[in-house]
DORO-270402 format. One record per residue (C-alpha): x, y, z. Coordinates in Angstrom, 2 decimals. Each point is the difference from the previous one (the first is absolute). Layout:
# residues N
r u: X, v: Y, w: Z
...
END
This chain:
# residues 332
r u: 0.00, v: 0.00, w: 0.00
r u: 1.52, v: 3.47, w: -1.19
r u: 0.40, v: 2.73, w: 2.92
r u: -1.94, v: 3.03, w: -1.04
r u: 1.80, v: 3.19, w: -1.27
r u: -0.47, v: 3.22, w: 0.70
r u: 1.25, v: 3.20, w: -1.23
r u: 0.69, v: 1.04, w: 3.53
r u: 0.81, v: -1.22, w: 3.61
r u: -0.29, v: 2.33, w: 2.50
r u: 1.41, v: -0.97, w: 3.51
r u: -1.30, v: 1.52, w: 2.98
r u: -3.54, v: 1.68, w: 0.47
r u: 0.34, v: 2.79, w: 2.18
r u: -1.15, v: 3.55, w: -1.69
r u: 3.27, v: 0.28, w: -2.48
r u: -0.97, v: -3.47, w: -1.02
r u: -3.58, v: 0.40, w: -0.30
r u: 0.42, v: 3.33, w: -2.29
r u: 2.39, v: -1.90, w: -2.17
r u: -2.70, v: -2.69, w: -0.21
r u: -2.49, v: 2.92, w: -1.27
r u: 2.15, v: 1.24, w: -2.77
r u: 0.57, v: -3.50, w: -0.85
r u: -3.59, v: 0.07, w: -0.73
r u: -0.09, v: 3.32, w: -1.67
r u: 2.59, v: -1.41, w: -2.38
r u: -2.12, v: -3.11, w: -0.61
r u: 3.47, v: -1.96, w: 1.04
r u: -0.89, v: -3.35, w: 1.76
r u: 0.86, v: 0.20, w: 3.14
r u: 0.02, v: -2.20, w: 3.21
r u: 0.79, v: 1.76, w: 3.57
r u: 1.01, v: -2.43, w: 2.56
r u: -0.28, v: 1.16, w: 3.77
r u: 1.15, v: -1.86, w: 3.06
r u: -2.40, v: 1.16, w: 2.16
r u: -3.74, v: -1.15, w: 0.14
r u: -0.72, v: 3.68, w: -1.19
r u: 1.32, v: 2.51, w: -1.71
r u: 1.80, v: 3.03, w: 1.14
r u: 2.92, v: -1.40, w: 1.71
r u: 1.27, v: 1.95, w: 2.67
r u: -2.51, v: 2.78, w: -0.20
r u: -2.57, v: -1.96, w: 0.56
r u: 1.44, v: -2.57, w: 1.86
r u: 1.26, v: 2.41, w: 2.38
r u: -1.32, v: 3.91, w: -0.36
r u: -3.60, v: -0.73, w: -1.19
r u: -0.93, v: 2.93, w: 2.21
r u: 3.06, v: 2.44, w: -0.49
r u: -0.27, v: 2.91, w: -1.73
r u: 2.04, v: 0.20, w: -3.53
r u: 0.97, v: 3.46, w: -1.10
r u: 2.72, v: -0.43, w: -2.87
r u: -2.92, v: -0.74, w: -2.68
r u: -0.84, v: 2.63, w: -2.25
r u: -3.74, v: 1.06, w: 0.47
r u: -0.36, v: -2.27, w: 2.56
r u: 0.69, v: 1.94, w: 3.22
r u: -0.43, v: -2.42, w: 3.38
r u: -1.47, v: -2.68, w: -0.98
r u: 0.27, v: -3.05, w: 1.89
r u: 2.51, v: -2.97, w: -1.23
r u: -3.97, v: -1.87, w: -0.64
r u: -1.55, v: 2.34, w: -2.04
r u: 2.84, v: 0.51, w: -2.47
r u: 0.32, v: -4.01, w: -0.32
r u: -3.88, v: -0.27, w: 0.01
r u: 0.32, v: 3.28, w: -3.22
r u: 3.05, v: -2.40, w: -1.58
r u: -2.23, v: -2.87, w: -0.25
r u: -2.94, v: 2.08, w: -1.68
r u: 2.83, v: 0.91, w: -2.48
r u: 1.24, v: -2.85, w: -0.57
r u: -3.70, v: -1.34, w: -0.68
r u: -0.09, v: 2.42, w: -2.90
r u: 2.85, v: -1.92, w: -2.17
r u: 0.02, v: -3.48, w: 1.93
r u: 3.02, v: -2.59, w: 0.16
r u: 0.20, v: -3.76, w: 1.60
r u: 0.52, v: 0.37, w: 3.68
r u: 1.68, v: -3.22, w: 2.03
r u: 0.00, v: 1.71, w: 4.08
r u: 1.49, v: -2.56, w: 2.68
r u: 2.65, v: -0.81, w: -2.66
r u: 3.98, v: -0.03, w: 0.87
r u: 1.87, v: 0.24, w: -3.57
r u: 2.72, v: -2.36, w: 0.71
r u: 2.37, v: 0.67, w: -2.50
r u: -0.07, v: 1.71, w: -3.65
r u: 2.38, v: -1.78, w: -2.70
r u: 0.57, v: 1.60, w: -2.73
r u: 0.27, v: -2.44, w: -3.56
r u: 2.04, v: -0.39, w: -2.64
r u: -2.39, v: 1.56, w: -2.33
r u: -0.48, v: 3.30, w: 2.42
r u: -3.14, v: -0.42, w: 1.60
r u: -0.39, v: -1.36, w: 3.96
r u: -1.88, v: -3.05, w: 1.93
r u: -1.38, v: 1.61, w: 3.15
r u: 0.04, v: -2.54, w: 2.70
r u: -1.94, v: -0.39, w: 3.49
r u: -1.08, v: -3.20, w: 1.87
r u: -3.57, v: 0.62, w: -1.95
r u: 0.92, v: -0.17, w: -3.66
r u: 2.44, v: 0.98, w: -2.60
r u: -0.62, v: 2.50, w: -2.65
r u: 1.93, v: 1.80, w: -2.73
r u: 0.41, v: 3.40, w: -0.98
r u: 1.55, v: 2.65, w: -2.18
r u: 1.15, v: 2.79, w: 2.39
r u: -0.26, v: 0.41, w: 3.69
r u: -0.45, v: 2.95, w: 2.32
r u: 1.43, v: -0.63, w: 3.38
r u: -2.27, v: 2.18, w: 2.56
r u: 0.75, v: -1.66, w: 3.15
r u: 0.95, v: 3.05, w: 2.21
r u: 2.52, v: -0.51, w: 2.54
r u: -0.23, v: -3.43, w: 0.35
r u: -1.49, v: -2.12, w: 3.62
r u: -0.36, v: 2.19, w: 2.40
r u: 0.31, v: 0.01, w: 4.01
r u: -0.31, v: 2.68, w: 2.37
r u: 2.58, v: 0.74, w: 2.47
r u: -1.04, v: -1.36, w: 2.97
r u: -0.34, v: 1.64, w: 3.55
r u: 3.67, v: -1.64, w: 1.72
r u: -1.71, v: 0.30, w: 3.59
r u: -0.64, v: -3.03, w: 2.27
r u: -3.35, v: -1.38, w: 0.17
r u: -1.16, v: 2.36, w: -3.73
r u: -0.04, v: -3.75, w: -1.66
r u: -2.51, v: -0.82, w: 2.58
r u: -2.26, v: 2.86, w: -0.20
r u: 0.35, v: 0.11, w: -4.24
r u: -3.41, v: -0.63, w: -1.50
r u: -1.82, v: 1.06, w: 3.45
r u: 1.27, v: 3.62, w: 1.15
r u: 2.54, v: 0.25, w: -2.40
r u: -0.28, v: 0.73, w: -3.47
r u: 2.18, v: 0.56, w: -3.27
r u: -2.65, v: 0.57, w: -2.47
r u: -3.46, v: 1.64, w: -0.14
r u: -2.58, v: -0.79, w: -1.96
r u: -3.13, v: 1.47, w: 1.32
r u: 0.19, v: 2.80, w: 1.85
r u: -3.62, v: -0.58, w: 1.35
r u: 1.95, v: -2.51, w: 2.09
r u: 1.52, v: 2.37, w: 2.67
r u: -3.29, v: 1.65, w: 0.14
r u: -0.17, v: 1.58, w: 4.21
r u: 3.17, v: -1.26, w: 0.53
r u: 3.71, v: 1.45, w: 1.30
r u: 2.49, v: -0.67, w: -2.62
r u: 3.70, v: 0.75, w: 0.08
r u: 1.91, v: -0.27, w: -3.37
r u: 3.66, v: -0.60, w: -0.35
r u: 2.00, v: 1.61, w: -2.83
r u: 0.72, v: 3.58, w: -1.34
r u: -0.27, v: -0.50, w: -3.72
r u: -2.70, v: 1.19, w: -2.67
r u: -1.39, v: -3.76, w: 0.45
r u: -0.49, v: 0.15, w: 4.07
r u: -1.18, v: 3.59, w: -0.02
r u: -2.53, v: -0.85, w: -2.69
r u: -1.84, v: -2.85, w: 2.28
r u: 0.07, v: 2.81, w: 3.33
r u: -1.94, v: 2.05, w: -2.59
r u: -2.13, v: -2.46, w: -1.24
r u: -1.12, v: -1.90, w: 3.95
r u: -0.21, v: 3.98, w: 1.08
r u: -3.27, v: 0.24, w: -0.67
r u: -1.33, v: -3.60, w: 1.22
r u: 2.13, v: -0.22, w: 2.77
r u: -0.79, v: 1.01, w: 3.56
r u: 4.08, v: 1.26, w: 0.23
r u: 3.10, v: -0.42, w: -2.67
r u: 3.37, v: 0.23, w: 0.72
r u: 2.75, v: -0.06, w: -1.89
r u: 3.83, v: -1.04, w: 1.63
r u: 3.55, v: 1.08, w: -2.46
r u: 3.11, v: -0.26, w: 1.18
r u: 0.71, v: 3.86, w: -1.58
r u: -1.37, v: 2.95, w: 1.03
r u: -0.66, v: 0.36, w: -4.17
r u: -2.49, v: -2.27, w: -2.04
r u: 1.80, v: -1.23, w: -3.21
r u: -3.44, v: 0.60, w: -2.22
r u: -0.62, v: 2.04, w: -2.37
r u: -0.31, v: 3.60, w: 1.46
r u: -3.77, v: 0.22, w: -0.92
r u: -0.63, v: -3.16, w: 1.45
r u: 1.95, v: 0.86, w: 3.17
r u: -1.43, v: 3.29, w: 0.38
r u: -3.84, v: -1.33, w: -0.52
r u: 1.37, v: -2.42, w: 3.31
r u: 1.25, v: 3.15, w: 1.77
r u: -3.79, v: 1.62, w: -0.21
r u: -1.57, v: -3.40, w: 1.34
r u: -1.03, v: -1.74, w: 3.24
r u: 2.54, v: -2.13, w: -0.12
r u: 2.12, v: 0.02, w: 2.77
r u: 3.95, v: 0.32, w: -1.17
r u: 2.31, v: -1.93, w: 2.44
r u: 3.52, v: 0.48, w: -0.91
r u: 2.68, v: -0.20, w: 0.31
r u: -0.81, v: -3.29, w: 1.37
r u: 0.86, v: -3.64, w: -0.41
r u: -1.99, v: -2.88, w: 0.98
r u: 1.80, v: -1.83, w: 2.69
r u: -2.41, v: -2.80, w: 1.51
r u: -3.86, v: -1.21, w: -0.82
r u: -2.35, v: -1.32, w: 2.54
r u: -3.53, v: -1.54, w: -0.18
r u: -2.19, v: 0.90, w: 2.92
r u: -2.73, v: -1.94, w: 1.58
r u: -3.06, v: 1.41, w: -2.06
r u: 2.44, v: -0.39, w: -2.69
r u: 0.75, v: 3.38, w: -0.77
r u: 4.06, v: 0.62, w: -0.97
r u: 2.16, v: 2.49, w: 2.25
r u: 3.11, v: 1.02, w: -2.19
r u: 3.12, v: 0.68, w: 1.85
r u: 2.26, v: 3.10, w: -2.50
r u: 3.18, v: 1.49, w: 1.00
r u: 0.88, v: 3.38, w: -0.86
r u: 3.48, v: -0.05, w: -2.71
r u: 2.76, v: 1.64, w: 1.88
r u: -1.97, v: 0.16, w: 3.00
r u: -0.69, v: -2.50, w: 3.00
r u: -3.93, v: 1.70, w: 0.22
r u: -2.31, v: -2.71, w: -0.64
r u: -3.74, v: 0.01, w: -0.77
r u: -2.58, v: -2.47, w: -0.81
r u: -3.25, v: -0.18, w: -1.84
r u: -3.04, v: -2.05, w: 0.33
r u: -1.67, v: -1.06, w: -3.07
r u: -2.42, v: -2.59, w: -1.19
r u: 2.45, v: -0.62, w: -3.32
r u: 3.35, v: 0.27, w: -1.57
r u: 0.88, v: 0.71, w: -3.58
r u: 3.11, v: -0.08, w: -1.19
r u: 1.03, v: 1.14, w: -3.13
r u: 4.00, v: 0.07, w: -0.21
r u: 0.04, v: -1.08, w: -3.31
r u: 0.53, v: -2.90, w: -1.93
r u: 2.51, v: -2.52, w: -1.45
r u: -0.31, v: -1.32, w: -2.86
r u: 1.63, v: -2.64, w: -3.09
r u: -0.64, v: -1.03, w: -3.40
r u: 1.41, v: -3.51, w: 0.66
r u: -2.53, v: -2.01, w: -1.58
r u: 1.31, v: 2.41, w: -3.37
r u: 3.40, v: -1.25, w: 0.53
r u: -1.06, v: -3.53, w: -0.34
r u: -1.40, v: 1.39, w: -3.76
r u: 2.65, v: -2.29, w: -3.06
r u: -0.17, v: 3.93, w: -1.27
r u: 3.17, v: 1.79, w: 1.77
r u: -1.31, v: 3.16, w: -0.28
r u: 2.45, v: 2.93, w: 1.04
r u: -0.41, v: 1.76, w: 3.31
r u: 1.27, v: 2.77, w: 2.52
r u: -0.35, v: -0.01, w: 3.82
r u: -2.82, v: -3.10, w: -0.69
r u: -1.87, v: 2.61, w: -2.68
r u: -0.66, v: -1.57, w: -3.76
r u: 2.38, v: 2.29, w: -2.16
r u: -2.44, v: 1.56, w: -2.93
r u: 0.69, v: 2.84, w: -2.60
r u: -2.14, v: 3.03, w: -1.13
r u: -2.72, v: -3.03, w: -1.59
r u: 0.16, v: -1.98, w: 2.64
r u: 1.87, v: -2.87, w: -1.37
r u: 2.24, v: -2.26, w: 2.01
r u: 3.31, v: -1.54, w: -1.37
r u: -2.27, v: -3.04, w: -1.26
r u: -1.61, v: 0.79, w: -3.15
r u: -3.56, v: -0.35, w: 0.04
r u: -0.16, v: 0.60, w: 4.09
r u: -1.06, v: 3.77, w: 1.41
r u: -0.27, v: 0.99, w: 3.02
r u: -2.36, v: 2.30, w: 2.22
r u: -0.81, v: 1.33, w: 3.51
r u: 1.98, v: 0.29, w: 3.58
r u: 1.83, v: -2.67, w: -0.99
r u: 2.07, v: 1.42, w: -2.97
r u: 2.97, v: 2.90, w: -0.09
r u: 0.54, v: 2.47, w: -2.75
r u: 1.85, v: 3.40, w: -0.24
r u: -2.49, v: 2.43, w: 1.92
r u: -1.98, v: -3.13, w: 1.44
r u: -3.05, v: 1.41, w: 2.22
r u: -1.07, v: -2.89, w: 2.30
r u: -3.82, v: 1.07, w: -0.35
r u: -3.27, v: -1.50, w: -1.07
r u: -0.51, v: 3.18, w: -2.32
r u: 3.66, v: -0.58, w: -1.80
r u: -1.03, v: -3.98, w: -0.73
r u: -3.16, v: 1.31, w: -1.72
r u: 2.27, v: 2.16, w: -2.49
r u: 2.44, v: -3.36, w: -0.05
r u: -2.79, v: -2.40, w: -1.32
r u: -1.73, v: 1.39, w: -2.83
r u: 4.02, v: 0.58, w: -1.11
r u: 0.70, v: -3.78, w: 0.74
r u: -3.01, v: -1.21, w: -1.77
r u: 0.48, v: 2.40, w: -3.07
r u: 3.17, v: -1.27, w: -0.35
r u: -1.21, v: -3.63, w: -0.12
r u: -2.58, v: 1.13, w: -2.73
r u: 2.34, v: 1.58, w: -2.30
r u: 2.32, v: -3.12, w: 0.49
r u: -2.03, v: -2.76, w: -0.53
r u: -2.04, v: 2.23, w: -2.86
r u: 1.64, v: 2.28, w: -1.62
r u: -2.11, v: 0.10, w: -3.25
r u: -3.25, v: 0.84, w: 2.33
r u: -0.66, v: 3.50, w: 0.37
r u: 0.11, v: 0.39, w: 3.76
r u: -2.66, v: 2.58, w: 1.95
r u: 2.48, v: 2.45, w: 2.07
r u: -3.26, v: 1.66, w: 1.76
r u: -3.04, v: -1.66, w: 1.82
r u: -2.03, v: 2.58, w: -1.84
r u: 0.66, v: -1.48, w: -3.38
r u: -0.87, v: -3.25, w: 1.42
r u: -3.98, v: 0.99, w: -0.38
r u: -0.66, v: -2.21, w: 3.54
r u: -3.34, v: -0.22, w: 1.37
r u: -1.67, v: 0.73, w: -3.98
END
């Protein structure tokens, strides 16, 4: 039995992926998007469903949700094969240029793929205090996905960047009390963000680090801090912990790929198309570096339509190809 053949693989289904799979569709390319996840979205909606996002043009604050709920109207417009709770195993690219896409589900061929995969697995960085493995899933927290969750209740977040001061914004007006603890006496977001956090409720404790974590009786958590450069101690009593210092992150599974694509510092190395050093293989999203490279959701949705024109011209280059949506006469 023949594997089927697309004109296009696209790995990874967060919002860079999902807009590639859209133009995909605009350019009447066949097109499969493979996702790991059970939905798509990746990390957005995996993780920030309820953030609010505002690097996308016209789109000021809207929640990590809505603008994956909006991609998947889009992407309705100018559809492509989906596969979601799929791993792509490896990509091997044939003598005769095209690629078998592998996962534990099927094989399948293709003419071009479009690597969209982001940073890679991601954990967070954990809270390194005895007894915070204990309390993690309970009173302490590393994601949040509905804010209606801490409704009434005392929350204390950990962390100083744009990530951490955006969920003290967003449980401010559910929760009965937000605080937010950074080791600085500065917040590393963006100065709008910071200065939006300065006009709040939320109470700023710094420069303080958290120094010991205890679960009371009616199973509310008293949080030991330590002034830096001080021995003045305080402590706060909360109903739950975030903590938001971050995350690591690999694109192991990638590595594993019979593709040896080129990288720096664990980043796929693309040019101004998007093209990798294998023919045939481009390359969006968080996960790639360029000259001028702008880790943002708004800079992969100028990096896909480039990627996927590119594939167009490639595979046909005797097809007159649409350059504007608005030539594309959708929805007539």
């Amino acid at each position: 039995m023949m594997e089927e053949m697309y004109d296009v693989t696209i790995v990874g289904g967060g919002p860079a992926g999902m807009f590639a799979a859209f133009y995909c569709g605009l350019h009447e390319l066949r097109t499969q998007l493979v996702e790991s996840l059970p939905q798509l979205g990746g990390q957005v909606a995996a993780l920030y469903p309820e953030k609010q996002i505002w690097d996308v043009a016209g789109m000021p604050g809207v929640t990590g949700q809505e603008l994956v709920n909006r991609l998947n109207q889009q992407m309705a417009i100018a559809p492509v094969d989906q596969f979601l709770n799929e791993t792509v195993d490896d990509v091997v690219k044939e003598a005769d240029g095209t690629f078998t896409i592998k996962s534990a589900q099927r094989t399948s061929r293709s003419r071009a793929v479009i690597v969209a995969l982001g940073n890679g697995a991601f954990t967070p960085r954990k809270l390194s205090l005895n007894g915070a493995d204990e309390v993690e899933g309970h009173q302490l927290h590393y994601f949040v996905k509905h804010a209606a969750d801490y409704t009434g209740q005392r929350v204390a977040v950990l962390g100083g960047g744009d990530s951490a001061i955006d969920i003290a914004l967003m449980l401010e007006p559910v929760a009965k009390e937000v605080s937010i603890v950074h080791r600085r006496d500065e917040f590393r977001g963006l100065e709008h963000t910071v200065t939006k956090l300065q006009q709040s409720k939320v109470n700023l404790v710094t420069p303080y680090l958290p120094k010991e974590i205890a679960v009371e009786d009616d199973q509310s958590v008293t949080l030991k801090l330590k002034k830096r450069r001080s021995d003045e101690e305080r402590e706060l009593h909360v109903d739950q912990l975030i903590v938001n210092y971050g995350f690591t992150s690999n694109n192991a599974a990638l590595n594993k790929w019979s593709l040896g694509l080129a990288s720096e510092h664990h980043l796929i190395k693309v040019d101004s198309m998007m093209k990798t050093n294998v023919d045939g293989v481009y390359a969006i999203g968080d996960g790639v570096t360029f000259p001028g490279k702008a880790a943002l959701i708004a800079a992969a949705f100028g990096e896909a339509p480039t990627a996927v024109t590119a594939i167009a011209k490639q595979l046909y280059p005797d097809k007159k190809i649409a350059m504007h949506s608005s030539s594309m006469h959708l929805g007539k």
